[in-house]
FIPALUM-360735 format. One record per residue (C-alpha): y, z, x. Coordinates in steps of 0.001 Angstrom, whole numbers, plus 500000, padded with zeros to 6 digits. Layout:
<torbas>
+--------+--------+--------+
!      Y !      Z !      X !
+--------+--------+--------+
!      Y !      Z !      X !
...
+--------+--------+--------+
</torbas>
This chain:
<torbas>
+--------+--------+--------+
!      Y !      Z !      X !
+--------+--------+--------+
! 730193 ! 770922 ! 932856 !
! 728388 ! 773043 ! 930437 !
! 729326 ! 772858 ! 926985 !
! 726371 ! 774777 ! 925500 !
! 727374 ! 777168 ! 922650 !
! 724427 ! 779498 ! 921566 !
! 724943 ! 780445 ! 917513 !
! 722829 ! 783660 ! 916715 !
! 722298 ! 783305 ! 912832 !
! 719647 ! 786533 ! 912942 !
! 718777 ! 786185 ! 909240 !
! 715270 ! 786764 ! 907598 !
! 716490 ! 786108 ! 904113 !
! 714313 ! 783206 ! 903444 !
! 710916 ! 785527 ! 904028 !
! 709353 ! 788015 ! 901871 !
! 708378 ! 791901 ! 902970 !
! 705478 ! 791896 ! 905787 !
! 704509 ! 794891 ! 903961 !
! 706384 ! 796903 ! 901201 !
! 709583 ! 798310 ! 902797 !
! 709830 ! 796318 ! 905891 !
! 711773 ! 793449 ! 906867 !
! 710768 ! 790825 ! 908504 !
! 711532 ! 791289 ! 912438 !
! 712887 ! 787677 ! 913047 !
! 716552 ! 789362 ! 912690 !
! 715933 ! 790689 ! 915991 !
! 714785 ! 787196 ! 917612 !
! 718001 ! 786292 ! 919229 !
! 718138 ! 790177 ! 920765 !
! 714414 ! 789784 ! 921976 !
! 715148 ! 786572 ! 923561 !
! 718531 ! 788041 ! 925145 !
! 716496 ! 790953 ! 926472 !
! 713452 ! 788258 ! 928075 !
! 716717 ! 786572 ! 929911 !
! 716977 ! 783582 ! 927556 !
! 721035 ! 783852 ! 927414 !
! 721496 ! 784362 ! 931441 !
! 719112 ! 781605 ! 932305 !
! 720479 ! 779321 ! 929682 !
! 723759 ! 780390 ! 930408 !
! 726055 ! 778859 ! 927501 !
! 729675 ! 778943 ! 927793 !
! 730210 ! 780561 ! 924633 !
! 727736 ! 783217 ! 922271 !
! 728695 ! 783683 ! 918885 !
! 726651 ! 785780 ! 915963 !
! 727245 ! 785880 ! 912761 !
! 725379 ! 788579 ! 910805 !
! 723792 ! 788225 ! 907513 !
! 723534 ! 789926 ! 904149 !
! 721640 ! 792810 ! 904013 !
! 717946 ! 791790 ! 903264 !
! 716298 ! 792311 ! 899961 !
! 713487 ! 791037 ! 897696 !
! 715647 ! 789849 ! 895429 !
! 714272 ! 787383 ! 893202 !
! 716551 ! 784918 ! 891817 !
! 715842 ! 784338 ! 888205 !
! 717868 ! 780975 ! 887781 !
! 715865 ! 779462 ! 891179 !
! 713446 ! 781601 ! 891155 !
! 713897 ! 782064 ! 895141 !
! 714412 ! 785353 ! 897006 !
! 717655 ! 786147 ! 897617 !
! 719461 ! 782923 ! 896507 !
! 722475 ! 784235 ! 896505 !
! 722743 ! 785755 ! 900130 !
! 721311 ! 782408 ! 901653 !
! 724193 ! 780655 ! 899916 !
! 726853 ! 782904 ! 901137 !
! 725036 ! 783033 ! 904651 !
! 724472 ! 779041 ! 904093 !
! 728475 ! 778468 ! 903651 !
! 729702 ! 780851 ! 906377 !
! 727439 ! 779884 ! 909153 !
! 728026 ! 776109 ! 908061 !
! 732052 ! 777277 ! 908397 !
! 730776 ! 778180 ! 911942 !
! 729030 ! 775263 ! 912986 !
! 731542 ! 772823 ! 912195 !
! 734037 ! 774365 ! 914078 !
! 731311 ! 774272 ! 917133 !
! 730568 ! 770742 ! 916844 !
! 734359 ! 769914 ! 916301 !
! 734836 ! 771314 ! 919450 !
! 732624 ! 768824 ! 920946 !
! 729729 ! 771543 ! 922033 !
! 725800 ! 771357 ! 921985 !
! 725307 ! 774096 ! 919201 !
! 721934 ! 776052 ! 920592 !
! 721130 ! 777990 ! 917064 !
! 718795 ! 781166 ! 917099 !
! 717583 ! 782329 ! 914209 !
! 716438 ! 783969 ! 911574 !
! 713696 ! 782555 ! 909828 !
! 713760 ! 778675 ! 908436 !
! 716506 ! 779031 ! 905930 !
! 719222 ! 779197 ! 908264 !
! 718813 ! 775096 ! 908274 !
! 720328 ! 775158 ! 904950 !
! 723644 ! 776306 ! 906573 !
! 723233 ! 774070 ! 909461 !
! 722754 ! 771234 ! 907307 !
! 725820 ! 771897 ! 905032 !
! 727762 ! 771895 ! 908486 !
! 725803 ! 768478 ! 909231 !
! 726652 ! 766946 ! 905658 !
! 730526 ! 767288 ! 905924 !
! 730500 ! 765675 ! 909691 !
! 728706 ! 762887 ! 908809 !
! 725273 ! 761388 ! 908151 !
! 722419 ! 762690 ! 910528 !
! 718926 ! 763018 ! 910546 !
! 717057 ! 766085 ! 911329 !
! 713415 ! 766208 ! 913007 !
! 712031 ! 769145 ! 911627 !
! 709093 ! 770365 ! 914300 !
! 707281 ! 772854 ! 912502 !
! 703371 ! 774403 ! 911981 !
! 704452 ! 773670 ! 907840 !
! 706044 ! 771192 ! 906242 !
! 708579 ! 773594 ! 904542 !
! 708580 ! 770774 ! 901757 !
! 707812 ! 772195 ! 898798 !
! 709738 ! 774026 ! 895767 !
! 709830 ! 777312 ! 894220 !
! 706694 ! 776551 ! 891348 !
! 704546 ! 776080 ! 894407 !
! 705707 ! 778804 ! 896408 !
! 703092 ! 782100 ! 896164 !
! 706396 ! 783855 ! 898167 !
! 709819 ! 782599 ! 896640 !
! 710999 ! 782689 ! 899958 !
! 713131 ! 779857 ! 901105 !
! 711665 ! 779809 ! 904509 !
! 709154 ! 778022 ! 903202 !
! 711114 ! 775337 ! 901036 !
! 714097 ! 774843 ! 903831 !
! 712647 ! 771114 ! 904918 !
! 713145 ! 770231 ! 901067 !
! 716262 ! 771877 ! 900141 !
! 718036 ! 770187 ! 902784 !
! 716607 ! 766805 ! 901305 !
! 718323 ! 767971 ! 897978 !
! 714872 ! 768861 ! 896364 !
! 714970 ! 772009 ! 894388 !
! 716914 ! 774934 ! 893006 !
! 720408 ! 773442 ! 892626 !
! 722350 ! 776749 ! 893649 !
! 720508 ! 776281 ! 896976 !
! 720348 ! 771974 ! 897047 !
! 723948 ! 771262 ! 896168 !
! 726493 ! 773948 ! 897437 !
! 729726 ! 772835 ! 897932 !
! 728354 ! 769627 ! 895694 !
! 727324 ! 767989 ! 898691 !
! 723824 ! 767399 ! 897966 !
! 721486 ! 766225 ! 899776 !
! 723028 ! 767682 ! 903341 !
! 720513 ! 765238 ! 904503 !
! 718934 ! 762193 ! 903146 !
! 714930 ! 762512 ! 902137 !
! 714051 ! 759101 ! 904151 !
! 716016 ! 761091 ! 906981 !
! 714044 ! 764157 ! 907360 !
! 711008 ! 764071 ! 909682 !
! 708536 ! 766607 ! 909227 !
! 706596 ! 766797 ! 912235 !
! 703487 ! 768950 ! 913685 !
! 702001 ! 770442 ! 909911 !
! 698529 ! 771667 ! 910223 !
! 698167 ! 773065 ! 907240 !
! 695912 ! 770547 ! 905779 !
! 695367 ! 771374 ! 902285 !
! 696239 ! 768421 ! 899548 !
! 698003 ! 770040 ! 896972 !
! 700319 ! 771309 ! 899622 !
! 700328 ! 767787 ! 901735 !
! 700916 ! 765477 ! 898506 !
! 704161 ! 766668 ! 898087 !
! 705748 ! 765520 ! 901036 !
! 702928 ! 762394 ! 901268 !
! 704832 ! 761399 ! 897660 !
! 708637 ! 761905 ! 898857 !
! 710504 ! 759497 ! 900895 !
! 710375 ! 762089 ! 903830 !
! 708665 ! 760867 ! 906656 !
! 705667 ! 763180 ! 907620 !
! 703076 ! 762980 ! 910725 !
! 701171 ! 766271 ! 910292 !
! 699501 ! 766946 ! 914220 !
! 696289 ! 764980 ! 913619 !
! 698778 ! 762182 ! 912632 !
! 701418 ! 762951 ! 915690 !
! 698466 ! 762459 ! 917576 !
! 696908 ! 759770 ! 916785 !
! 699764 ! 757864 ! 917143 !
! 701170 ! 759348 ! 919960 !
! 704127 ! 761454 ! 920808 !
! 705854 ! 758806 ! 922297 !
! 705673 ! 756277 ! 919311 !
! 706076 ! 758947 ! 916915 !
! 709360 ! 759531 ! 918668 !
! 710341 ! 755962 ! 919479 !
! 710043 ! 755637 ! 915067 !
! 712276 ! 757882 ! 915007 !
! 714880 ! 756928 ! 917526 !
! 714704 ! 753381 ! 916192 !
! 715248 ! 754996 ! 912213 !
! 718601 ! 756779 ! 913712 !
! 720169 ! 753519 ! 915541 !
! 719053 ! 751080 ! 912661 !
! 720159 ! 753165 ! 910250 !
! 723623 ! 753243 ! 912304 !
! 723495 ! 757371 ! 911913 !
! 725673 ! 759510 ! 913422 !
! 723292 ! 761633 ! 915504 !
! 720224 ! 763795 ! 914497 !
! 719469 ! 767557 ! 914166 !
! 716419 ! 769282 ! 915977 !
! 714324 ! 772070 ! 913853 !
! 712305 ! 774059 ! 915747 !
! 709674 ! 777019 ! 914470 !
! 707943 ! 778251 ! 916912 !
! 704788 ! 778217 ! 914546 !
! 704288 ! 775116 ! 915497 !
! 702559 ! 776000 ! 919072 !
! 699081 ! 776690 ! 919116 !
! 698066 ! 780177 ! 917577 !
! 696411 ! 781132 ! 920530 !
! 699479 ! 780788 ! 922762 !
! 702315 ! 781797 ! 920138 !
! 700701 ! 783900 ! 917355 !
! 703891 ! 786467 ! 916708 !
! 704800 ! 784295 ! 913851 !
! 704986 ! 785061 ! 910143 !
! 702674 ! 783005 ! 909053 !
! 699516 ! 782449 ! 911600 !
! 697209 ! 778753 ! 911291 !
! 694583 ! 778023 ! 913969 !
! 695700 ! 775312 ! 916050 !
! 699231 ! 773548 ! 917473 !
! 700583 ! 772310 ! 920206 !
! 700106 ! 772736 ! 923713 !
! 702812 ! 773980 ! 925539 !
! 702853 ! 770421 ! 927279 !
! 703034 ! 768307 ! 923874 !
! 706030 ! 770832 ! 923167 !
! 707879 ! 770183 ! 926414 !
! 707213 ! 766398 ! 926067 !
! 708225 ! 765906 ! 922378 !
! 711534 ! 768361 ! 923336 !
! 712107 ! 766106 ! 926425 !
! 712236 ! 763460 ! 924266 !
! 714407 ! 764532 ! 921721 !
! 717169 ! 766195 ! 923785 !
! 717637 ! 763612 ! 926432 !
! 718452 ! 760909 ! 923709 !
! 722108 ! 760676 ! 923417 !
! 722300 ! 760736 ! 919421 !
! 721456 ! 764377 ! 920039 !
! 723402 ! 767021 ! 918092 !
! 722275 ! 769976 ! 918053 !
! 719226 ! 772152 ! 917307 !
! 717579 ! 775219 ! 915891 !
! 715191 ! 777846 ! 917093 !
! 713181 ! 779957 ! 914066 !
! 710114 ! 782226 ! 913163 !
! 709506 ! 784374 ! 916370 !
! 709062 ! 787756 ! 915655 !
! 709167 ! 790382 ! 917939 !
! 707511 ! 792780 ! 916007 !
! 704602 ! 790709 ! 916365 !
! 705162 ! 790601 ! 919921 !
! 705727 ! 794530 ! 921207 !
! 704629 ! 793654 ! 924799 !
! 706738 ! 790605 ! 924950 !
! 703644 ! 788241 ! 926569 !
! 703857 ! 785272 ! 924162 !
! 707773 ! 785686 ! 924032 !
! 707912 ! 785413 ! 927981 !
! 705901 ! 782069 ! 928088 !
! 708301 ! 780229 ! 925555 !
! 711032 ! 781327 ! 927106 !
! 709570 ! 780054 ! 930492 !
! 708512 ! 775884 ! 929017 !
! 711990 ! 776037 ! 926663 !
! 714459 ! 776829 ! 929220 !
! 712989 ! 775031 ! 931897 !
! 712914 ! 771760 ! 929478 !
! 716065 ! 772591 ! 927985 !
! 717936 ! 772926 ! 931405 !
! 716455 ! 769848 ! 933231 !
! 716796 ! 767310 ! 930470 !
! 720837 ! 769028 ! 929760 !
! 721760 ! 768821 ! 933254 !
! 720328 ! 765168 ! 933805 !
! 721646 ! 763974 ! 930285 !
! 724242 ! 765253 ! 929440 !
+--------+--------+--------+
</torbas>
């Protein structure tokens, strides 16, 4: 039976302007990846979207993020919308939208229970606003979610953290400079940037991880995806480009992995943009290794 329930969250809130006067195109990522057949060959038994606020660049003077305010709203109505998904006992597929809609999804995660999320990304997202040459909470999601930062965006509700700092995993960073790496190096996060992934090795990076959730006695983990974490050369329509990343077969591995464990949630697809992608080349081969992971490990696991 398929109890797949795709969530289109289509926000770029958490990014500044491309250019002055233009939004960033990852709004349209869950329309581009409708129109390259991801929906029919997926084939969920519900869709749902939830539009955001209109974009701005609004900065926030009391967090000093870019539009603070929306992402909160966004944050507690698409966190409404997940927990009534997961209540329902679905496997919530969430497009985005740039990285901020895990603030929302992590809310949602916070009043269910106590999860982990493994947060596969080219950045470690793990940083707050004084470091930040954008403001945009994109780029501080992996962090917020651990309850580090800007309260307005850390504690809505008064649930902070949505998810413990020893419980986020930031996985597949290649953006090697120290400033930027001794933040999360000096948290309680757990970080293997790709040199570190590996060296060890997917499998015992992922076997850490697995054993974290049971000892810990969790309820289940989340899965982050931005698609910024695949090598440049075979997935550069992202917002922010780094030479490098995965192959398409570490990404299939590490996602076979993840979804055919059973303390599986739910997960998150971000940063595509198909702006950046007019011919639809690099679009078409992610949609080609997802789905065809995604649909053998669902139908053999679950």
């Amino acid at each position: 039976m398929n109890n797949i329930f795709i969530i289109e969250l289509p926000s770029n809130l958490g990014l500044k302007e491309p250019s002055p006067g233009q939004e960033p195109g990852v709004r349209r990522l869950p329309e581009w990846l409708r129109k390259h057949d991801f929906h029919k060959l997926i084939a969920p038994e519900s869709i749902e979207i939830l539009k955001p606020p209109v974009y701005q660049m609004n900065l926030d003077n009391e967090s000093a993020v870019l539009n603070a305010d929306a992402i909160v709203q966004y944050a507690k109505e698409s966190a409404n919308l997940l927990s009534k998904v997961l209540a329902e006992k679905k496997f919530p597929l969430v497009i985005g939208g740039d990285c901020s809609i895990m603030i929302g999804n992590a809310l949602a995660l916070r009043q269910k229970g106590s999860y982990a999320v493994f947060y596969l990304d080219g950045h470690t997202d793990f940083m707050e606003p004084n470091l930040s040459q954008t403001g945009g909470a994109g780029g501080m999601a992996a962090a917020i979610v651990a309850g580090i930062g800007p309260k307005k965006l850390t504690n809505i509700n008064g649930q902070s953290p949505y998810i413990k700092e020893e419980y986020v995993w930031c996985v597949g960073n290649r953006e090697y400079d120290k400033e930027y790496e001794n933040i999360i190096r000096n948290s309680r996060a757990v970080y293997y940037s790709l040199a570190s992934l590996r060296e060890v090795g997917i499998a015992n990076c992922l076997n850490s991880f697995f054993e974290m959730v049971y000892t810990q006695k969790l309820d289940g983990f989340w899965i982050h995806i931005d698609i910024d974490v695949l090598d440049d050369e075979k997935m550069p329509a992202v917002d922010s480009r780094t030479s490098g990343g995965l192959s398409y077969q570490e990404f299939n591995r590490i996602l076979t992995l993840l979804l055919s464990n059973p303390k599986v949630i739910g997960m998150e697809i971000t940063i595509l943009d198909p702006d950046l992608d007019p011919l639809g080349q690099y679009t078409k081969e992610f949609v080609h290794n997802f789905v065809h992971t995604f649909n053998n490990v669902m139908k053999s696991y679950h």
